[in-house]
C-alpha positions in Angstrom: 49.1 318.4 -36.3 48.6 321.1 -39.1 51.7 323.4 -40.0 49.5 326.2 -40.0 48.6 325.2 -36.1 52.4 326.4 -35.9 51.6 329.6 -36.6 48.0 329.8 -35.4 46.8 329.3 -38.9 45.0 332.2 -41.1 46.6 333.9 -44.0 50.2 333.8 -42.1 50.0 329.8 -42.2 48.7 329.7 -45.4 52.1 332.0 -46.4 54.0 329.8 -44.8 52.4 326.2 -45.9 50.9 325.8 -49.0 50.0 322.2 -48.5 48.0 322.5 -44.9 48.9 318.9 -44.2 47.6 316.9 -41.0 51.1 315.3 -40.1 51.6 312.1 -37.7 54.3 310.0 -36.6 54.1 306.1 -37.6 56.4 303.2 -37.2 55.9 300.7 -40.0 57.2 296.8 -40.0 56.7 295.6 -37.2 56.4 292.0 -35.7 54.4 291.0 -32.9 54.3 286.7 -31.9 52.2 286.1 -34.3 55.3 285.4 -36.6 58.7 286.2 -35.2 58.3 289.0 -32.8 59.0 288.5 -29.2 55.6 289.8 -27.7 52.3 290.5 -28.0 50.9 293.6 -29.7 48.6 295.1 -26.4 52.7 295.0 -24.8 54.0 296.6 -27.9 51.1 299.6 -28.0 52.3 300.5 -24.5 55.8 301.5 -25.7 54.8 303.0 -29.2 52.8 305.3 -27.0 55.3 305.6 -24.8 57.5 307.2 -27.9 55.2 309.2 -28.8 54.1 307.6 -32.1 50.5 307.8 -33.7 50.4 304.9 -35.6 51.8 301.2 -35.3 50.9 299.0 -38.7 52.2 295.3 -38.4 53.6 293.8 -40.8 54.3 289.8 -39.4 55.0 287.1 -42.1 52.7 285.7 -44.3 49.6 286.4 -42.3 47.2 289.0 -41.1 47.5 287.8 -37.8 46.2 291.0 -35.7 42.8 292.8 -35.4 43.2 296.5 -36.6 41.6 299.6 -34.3 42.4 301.9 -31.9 44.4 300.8 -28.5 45.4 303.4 -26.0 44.8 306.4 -28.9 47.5 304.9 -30.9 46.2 303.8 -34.3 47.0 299.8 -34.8 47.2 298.7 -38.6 47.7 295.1 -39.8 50.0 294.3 -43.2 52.0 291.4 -43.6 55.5 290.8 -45.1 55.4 288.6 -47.8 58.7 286.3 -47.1 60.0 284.0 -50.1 63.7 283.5 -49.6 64.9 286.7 -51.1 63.1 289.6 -52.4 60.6 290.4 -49.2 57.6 292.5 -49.8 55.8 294.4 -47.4 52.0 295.0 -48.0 49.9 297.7 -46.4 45.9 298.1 -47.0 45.2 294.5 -48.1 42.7 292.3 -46.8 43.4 288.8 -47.5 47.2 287.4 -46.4 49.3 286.5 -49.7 51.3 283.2 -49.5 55.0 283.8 -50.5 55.1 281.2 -53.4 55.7 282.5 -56.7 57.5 285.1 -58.0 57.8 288.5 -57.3 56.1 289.8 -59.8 52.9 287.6 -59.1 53.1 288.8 -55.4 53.5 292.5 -56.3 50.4 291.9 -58.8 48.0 289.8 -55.8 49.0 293.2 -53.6 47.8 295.6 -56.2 44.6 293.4 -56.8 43.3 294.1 -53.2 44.0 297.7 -53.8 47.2 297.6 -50.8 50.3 299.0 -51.8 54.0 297.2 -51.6 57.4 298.1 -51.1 60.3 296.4 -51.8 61.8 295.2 -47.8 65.4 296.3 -47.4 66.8 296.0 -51.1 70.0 295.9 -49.8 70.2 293.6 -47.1 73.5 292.3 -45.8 72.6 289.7 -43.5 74.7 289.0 -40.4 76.7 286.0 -39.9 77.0 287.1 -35.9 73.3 287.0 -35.7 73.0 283.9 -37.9 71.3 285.9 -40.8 71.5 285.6 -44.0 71.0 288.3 -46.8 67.5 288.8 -47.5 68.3 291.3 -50.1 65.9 292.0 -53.6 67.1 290.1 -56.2 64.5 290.1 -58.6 65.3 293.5 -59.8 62.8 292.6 -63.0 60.3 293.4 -61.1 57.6 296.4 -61.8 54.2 298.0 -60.4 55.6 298.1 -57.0 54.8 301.1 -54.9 58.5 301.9 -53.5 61.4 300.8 -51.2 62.0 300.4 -48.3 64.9 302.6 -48.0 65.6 302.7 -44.8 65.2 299.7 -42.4 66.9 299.9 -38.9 67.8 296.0 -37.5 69.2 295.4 -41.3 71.3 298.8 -40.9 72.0 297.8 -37.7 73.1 294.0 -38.9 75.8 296.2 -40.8 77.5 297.2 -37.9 77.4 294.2 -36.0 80.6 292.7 -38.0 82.1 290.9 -34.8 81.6 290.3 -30.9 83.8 293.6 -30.4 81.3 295.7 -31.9 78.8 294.3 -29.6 80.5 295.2 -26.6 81.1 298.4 -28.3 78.0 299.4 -28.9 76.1 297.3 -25.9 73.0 298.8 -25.3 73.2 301.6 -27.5 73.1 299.3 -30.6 69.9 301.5 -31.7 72.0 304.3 -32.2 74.6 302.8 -34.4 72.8 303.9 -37.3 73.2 307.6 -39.0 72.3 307.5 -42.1 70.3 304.9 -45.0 72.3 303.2 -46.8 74.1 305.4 -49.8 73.0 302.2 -52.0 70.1 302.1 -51.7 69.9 305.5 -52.0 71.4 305.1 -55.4 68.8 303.2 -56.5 65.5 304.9 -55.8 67.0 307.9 -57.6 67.7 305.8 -60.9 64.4 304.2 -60.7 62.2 307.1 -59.9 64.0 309.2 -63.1 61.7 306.4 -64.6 58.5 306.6 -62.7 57.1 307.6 -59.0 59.3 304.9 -56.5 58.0 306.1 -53.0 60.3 305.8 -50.1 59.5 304.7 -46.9 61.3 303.8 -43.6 61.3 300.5 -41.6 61.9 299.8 -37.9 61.7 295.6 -38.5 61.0 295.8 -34.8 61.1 292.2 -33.2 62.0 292.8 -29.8 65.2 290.8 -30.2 67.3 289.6 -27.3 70.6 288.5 -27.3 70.8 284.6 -25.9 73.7 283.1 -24.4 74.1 280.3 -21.6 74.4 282.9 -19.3 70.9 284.6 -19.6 69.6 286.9 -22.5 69.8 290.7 -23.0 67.6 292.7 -25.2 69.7 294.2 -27.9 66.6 295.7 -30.3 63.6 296.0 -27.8 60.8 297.5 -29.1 61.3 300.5 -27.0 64.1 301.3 -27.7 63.5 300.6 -32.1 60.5 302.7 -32.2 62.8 305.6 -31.3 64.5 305.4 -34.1 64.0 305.0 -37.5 60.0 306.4 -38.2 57.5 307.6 -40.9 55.7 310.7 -41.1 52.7 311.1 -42.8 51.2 314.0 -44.6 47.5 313.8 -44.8 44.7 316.1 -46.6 42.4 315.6 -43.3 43.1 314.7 -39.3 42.6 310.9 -38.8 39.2 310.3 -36.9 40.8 308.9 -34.0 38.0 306.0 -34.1 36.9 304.3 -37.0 40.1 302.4 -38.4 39.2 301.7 -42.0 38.9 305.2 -43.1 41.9 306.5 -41.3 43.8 303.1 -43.3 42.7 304.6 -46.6 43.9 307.9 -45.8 47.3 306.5 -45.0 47.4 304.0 -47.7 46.8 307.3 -50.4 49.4 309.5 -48.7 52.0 305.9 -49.4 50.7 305.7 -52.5 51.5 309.4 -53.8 54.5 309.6 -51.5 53.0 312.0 -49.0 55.5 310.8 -46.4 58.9 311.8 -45.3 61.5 309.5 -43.4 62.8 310.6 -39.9 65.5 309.6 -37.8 63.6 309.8 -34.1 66.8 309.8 -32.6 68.0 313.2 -34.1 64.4 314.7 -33.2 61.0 314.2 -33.3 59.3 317.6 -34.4 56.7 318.1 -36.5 56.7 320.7 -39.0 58.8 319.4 -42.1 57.1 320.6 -45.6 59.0 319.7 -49.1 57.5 320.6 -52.2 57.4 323.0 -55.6 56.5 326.0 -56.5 55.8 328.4 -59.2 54.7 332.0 -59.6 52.0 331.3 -61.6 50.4 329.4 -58.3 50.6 326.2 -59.0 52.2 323.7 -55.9 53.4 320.4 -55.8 53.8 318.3 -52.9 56.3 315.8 -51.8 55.9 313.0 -53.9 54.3 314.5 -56.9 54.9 314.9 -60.1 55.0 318.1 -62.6 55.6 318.7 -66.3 58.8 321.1 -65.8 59.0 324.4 -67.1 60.9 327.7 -66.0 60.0 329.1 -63.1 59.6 326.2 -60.6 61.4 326.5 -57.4 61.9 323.7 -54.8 60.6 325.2 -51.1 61.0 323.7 -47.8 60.1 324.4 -44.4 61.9 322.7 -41.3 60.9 323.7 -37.7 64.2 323.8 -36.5 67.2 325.0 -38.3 68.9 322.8 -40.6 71.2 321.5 -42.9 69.5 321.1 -46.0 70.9 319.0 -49.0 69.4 319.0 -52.5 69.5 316.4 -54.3 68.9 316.1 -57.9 68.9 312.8 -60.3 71.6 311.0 -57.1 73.8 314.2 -57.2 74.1 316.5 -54.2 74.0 320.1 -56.0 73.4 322.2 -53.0 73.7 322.4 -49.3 72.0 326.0 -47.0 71.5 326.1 -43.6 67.7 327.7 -42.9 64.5 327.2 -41.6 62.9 328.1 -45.4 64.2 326.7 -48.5 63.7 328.6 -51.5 65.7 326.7 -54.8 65.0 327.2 -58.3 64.4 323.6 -60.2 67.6 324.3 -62.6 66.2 321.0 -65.1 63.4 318.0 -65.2 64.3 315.1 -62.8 64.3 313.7 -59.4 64.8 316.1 -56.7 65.0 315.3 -52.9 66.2 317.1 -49.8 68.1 315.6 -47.0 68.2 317.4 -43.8 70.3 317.0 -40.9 70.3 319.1 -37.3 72.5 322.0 -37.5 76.1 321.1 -36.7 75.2 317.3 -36.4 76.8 314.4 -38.8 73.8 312.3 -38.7 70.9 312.2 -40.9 67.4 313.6 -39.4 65.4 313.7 -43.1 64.9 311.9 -45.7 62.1 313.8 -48.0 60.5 312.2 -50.7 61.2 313.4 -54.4 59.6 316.1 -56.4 59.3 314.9 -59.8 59.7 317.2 -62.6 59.3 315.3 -65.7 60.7 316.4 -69.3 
């Protein structure tokens, strides 16, 4: 859906969105039985419909496992999540599966040679001794040419919370709703590394469709249901998806990762479309979300939610500001990374995570 739609388009939704964006809902890493999911992908495509979600892309371990196209109007995309002990990569637009030996760097290169982009898989990773985890956290942090993190990734946000059998029975079947926020981590480190360079941000439901197994019977504790309502990623694209052919819909996609044309969403704080973050200046020049600008006076951060909101700024890891609105209107103070985080009004949780504007000295 276009923002301009919103407002039934002309020169009011121009007024109101610079950009004219396409926007749709996707869950990214996901696992089907191909690797270690617990079903097949036609059973999965039911409930990402169900949820309301455009787009589905795959990611199992070291294979391309699935055939990409259209099922049930929902847009199907096959990845893969390269898997060496530690530093996981997840690869979107590549062709050809990438084995997991080497290091990093090799596997970040063989990603960028099919012309797919990567992100780092949940940098921070805890593991979970409950769930018989262990930390598959990046550890090669001398790694370059990657295309961004994964910042926020659902089951290893959940593992956090999952410290004992008491928290299970806390949290029982809400388990999915444990999680309110990315991890202030990792947060801390996509701003330090994108005051270097563009580090895009994208969000991770590392859906499985786990179930609890005891000697009593088994209980689902992440079913895909019930992940694909949570953590999700909206894309912003320069034209609507065809809704048939898959390949030129996956290039679309792949671009808007690539120049960080997406925004992170909590689906369990809402699911509306209509979120815009970008720059302006009076001389008419925009920037999107995700790109980046030589900085000079006059720039202003503006923002458009479709709900009321809580809007943090964010500049170079520092919260500077906080407004409640539906329009933001901010004047880019100095060069660096600037981000907005928006929660519902009145609620603790987070509901956006924009990508940066970059103003660079």
């Amino acid at each position: 859906m276009r923002t301009g739609d919103l407002w039934k388009g002309g020169e009011r939704g121009l007024a109101i969105d610079p950009f004219q964006f396409y926007e749709y809902r996707a869950a990214l890493h996901v696992h089907t039985r191909y690797s270690d999911g617990s079903e097949s992908l036609d059973k999965i495509v039911k409930w990402a419909r169900q949820r309301g979600l455009d787009i589905l892309w795959v990611t199992d371990h070291n294979v391309l496992g699935e055939v990409p196209g259209y099922r049930e109007h929902v847009l199907c995309l096959v990845g893969e999540e390269i898997t060496p002990p530690t530093n996981h990569y997840l690869a979107f637009g590549i062709r050809q599966p990438i084995g997991p030996e080497g290091p990093l760097a090799d596997i970040v290169r063989d990603v960028a040679d099919q012309c797919g982009v990567g992100f780092i898989a949940h940098p921070d990773d805890p593991g979970n001794p409950l769930l018989g985890l262990p930390a598959y956290r990046w550890t090669d942090r001398t790694a370059t040419g990657f295309t961004g993190l994964e910042v926020m990734n659902h089951l290893s946000r959940c593992s956090e919370v999952l410290t004992d059998g008491l928290a299970l029975l806390r949290w029982g079947w809400r388990l999915s709703r444990a999680v309110d926020a990315a991890s202030f981590k990792t947060l801390q480190l996509w701003d330090a590394l994108g005051q270097q360079r563009r580090v895009v941000g994208m969000g991770g439901v590392d859906a499985h469709g786990i179930r609890w197994r005891t000697r009593w019977g088994s209980w689902p504790i992440f079913s895909y249901s019930a992940s694909f309502a949570t953590v999700r990623t909206h894309f912003y694209l320069t034209r609507p998806l065809n809704g048939r052919d898959w390949y030129p819909d996956e290039q679309l996609l792949v671009a808007a990762l690539r120049q960080g044309r997406v925004a992170i969403v909590n689906g369990l704080e809402g699911s509306e479309r209509g979120f815009r973050f970008g720059g302006r200046h009076p001389n008419g020049n925009v920037v999107p979300m995700g790109g980046e600008v030589v900085w000079e006076p006059g720039w202003s951060l503006w923002g458009l939610s479709p709900v009321v909101a809580d809007w943090e700024v964010w500049h170079n890891g520092v919260r500077i500001d906080r407004v409640q609105t539906t329009i933001l209107t901010i004047p880019v103070a100095a060069p660096g990374v600037w981000r907005v985080v928006l929660r519902k009004a009145g609620r603790r949780a987070v509901w956006i995570y924009s990508n940066p504007v970059y103003f660079r000295p």
